[in-house]
MIDOSE-1310 file (N, C-alpha, C; in nm, 2 decimals, decimal comma, always signed):
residues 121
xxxx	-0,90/+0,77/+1,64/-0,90/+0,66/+1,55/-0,87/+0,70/+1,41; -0,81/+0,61/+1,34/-0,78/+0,62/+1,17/-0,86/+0,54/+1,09; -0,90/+0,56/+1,05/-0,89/+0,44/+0,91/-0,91/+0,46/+0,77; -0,84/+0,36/+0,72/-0,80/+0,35/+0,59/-0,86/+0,27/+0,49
xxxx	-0,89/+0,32/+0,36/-0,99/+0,28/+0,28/-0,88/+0,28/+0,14; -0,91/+0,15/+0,09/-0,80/+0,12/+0,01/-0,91/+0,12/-0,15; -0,87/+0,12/-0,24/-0,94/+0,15/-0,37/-0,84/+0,06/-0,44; -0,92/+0,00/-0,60/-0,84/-0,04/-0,68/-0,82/-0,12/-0,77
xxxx	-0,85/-0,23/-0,66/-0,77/-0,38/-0,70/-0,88/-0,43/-0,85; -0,88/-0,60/-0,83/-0,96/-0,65/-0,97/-0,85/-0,77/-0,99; -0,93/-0,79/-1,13/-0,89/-0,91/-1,21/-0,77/-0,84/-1,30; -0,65/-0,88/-1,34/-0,61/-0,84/-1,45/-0,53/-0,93/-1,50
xxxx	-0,49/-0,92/-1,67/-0,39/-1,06/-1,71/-0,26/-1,01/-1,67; -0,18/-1,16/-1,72/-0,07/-1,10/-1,68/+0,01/-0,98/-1,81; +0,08/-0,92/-1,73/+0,12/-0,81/-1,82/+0,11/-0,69/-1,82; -0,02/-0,70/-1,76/-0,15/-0,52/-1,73/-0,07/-0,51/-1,63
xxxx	-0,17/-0,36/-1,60/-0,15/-0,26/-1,49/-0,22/-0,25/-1,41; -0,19/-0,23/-1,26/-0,33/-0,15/-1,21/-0,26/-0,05/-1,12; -0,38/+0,06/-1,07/-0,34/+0,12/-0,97/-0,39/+0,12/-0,83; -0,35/+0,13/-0,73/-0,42/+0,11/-0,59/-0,40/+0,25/-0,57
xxxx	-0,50/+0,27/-0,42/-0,49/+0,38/-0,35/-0,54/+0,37/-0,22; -0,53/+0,44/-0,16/-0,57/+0,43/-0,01/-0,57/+0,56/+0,05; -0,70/+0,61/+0,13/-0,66/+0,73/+0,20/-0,69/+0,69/+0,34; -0,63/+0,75/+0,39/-0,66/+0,78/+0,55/-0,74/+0,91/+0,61
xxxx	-0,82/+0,88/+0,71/-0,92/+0,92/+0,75/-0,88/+0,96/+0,94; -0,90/+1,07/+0,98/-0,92/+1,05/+1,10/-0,86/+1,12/+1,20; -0,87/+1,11/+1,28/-0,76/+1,23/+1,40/-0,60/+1,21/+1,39; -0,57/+1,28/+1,24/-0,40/+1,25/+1,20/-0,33/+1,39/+1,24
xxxx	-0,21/+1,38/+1,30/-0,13/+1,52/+1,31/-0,02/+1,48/+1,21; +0,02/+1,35/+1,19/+0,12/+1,30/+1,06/+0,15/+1,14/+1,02; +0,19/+1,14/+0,92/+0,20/+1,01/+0,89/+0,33/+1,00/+0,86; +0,39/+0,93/+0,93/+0,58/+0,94/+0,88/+0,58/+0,82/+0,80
xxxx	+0,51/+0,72/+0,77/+0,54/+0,63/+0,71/+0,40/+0,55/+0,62; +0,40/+0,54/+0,50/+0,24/+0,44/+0,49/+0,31/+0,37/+0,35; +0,20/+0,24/+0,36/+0,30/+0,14/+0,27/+0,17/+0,06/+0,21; +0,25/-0,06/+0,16/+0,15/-0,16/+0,11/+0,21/-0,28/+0,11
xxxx	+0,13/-0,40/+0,22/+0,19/-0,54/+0,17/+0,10/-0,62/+0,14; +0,17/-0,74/+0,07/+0,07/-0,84/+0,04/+0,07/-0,94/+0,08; -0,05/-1,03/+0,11/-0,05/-1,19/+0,19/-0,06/-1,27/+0,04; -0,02/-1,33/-0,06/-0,05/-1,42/-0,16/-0,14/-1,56/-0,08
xxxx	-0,17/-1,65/-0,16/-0,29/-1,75/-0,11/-0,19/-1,85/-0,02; -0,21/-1,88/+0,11/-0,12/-1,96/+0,18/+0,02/-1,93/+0,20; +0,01/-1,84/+0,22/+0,14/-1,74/+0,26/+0,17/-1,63/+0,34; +0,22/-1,61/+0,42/+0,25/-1,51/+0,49/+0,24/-1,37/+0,43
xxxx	+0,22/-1,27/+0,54/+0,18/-1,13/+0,47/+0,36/-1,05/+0,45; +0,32/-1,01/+0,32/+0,48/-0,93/+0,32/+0,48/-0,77/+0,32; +0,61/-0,73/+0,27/+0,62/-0,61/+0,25/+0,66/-0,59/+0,06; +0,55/-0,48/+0,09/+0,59/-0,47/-0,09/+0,62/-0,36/-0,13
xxxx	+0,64/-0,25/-0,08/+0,68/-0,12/-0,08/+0,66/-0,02/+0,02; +0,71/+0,06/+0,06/+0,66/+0,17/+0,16/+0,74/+0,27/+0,13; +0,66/+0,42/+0,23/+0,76/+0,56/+0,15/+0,70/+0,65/+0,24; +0,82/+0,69/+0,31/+0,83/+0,80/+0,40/+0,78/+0,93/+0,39
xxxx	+0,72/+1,01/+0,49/+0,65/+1,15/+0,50/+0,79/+1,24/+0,37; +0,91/+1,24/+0,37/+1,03/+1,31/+0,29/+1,01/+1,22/+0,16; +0,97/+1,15/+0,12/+0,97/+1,05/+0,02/+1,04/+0,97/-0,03; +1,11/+0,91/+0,07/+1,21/+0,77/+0,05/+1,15/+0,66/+0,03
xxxx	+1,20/+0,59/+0,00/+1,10/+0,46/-0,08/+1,18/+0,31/-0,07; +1,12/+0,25/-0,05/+1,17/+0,11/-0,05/+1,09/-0,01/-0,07; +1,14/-0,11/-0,17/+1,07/-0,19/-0,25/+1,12/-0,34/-0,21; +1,00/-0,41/-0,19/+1,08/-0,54/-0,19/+1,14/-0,58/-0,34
xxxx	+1,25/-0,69/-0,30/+1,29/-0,70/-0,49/+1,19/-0,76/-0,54; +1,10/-0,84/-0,54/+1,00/-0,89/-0,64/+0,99/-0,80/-0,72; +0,92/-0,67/-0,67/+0,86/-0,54/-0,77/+0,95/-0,41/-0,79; +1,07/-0,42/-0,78/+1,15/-0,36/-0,80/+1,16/-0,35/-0,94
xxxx	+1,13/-0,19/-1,01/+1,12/-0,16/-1,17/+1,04/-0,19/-1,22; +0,91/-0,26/-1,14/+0,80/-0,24/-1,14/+0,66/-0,22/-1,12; +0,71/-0,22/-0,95/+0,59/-0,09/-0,94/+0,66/+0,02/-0,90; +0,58/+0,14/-0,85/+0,59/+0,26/-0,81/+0,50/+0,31/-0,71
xxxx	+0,58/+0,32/-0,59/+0,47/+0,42/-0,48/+0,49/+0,55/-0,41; +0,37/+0,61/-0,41/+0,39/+0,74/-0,41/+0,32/+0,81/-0,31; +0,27/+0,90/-0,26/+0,24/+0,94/-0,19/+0,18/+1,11/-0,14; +0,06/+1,18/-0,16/+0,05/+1,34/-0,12/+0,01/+1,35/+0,01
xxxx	+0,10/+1,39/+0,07/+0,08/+1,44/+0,23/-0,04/+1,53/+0,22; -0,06/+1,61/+0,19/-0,21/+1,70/+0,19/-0,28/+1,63/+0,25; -0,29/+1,50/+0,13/-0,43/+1,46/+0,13/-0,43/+1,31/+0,21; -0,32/+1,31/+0,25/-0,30/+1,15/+0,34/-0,34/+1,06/+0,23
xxxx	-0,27/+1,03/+0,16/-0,34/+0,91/+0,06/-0,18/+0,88/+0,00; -0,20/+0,76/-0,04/-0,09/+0,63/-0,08/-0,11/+0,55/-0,23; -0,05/+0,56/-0,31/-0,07/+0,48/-0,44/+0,05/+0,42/-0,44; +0,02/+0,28/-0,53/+0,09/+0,19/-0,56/+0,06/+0,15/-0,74
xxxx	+0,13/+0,17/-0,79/+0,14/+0,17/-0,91/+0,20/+0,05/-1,00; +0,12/-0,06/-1,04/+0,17/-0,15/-1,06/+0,13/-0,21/-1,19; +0,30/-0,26/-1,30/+0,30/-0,27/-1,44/+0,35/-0,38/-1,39; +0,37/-0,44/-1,56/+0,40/-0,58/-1,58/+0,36/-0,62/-1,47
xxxx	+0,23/-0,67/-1,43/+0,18/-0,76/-1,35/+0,23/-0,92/-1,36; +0,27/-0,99/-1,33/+0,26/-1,19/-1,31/+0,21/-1,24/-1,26; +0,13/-1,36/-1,27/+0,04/-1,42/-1,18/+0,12/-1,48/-1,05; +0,24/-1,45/-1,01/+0,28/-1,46/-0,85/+0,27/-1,29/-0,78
xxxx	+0,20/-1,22/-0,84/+0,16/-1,11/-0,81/+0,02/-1,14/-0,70; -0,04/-1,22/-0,79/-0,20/-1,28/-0,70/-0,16/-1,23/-0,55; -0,26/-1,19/-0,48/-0,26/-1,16/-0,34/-0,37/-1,09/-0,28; -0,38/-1,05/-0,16/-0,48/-0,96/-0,11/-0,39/-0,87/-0,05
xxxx	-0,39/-0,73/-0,15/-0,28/-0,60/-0,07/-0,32/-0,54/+0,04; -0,30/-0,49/+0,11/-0,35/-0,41/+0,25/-0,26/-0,28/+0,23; -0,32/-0,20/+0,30/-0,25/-0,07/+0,32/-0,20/-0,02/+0,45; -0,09/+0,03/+0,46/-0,03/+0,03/+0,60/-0,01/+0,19/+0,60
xxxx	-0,06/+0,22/+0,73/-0,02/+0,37/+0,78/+0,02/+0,36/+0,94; +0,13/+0,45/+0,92/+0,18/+0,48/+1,14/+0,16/+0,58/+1,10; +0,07/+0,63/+1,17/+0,02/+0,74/+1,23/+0,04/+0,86/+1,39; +0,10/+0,96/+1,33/+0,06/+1,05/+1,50/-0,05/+1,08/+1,50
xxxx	-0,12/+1,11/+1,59/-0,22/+1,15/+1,63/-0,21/+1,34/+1,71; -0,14/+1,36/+1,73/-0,05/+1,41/+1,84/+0,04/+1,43/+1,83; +0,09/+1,59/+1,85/+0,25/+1,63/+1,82/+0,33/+1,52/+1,93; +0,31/+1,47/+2,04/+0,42/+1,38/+2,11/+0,38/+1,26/+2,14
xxxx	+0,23/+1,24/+2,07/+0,19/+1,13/+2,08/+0,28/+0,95/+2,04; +0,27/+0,90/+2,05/+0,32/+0,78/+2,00/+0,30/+0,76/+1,85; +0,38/+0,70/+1,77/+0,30/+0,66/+1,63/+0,21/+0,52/+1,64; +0,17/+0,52/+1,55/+0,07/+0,36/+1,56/+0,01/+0,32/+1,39
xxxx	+0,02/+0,16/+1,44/+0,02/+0,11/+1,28/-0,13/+0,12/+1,29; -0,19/+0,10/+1,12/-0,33/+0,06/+1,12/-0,30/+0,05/+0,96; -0,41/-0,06/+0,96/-0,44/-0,13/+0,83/-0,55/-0,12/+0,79; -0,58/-0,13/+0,64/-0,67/-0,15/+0,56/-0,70/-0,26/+0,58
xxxx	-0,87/-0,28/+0,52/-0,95/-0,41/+0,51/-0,87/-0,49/+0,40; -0,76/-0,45/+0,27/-0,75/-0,54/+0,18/-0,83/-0,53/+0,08; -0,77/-0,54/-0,01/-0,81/-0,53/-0,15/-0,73/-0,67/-0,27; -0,87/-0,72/-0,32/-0,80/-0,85/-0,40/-0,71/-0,85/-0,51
xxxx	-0,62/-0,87/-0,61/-0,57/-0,88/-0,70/-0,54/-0,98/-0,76; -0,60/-1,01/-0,86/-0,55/-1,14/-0,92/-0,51/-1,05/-1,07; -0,40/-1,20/-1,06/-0,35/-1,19/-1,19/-0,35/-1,31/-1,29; -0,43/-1,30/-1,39/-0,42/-1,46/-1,48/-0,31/-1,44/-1,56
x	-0,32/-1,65/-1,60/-0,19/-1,61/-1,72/-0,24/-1,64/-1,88
């Protein structure tokens, strides 16, 4: 089993910064992929960035130029780095990790509990 513990979130205006983080915990042999999406209030959960064990990266355009995600394999942990915040930023982020467990094992998704973010204006 994995799991992941996300850090971070809060209130902030619009404009600010915050940083998220998340590590993973648990019987990992690798993580080829860990990310972060967000569900805004009455809306579907999205994708807001993610970034490969080599460190490729990909952003949805909302946050494109402004956030930044990063990642230390050592330590299995995931940040998301997020300026010029807007209040269509509002959401509850989650953290996404596929995980091996096992050199031939299957990968497998698991999520964080979520973490809140508001943004006023």
């Amino acid at each position: 089993q994995v799991q992941l513990v996300e850090s971070g979130g809060g209130l902030v205006q619009a404009g600010g910064s915050l940083r998220l983080s998340c590590a993973a915990s648990g019987i990992i042999f690798s993580i080829p992929s860990m990310g972060w999406y967000r569900q805004p209030p009455g809306k579907e959960r999205e994708l807001v960035a993610h970034i490969s064990s080599g460190g490729s990266t990909d952003y949805a355009d909302s946050v494109k130029g402004r956030f930044t995600i990063s990642r230390d394999n050592a330590k299995n942990t995931v940040h998301l780095q997020m300026n010029s915040l807007e209040p269509e930023d509002t959401a509850v982020y989650y953290c996404n990790a596929v995980v091996r467990s096992t050199l031939i094992g299957r990968a497998t998704d698991y999520w964080g509990k979520g973490t809140l973010i508001t943004v006023s204006s």
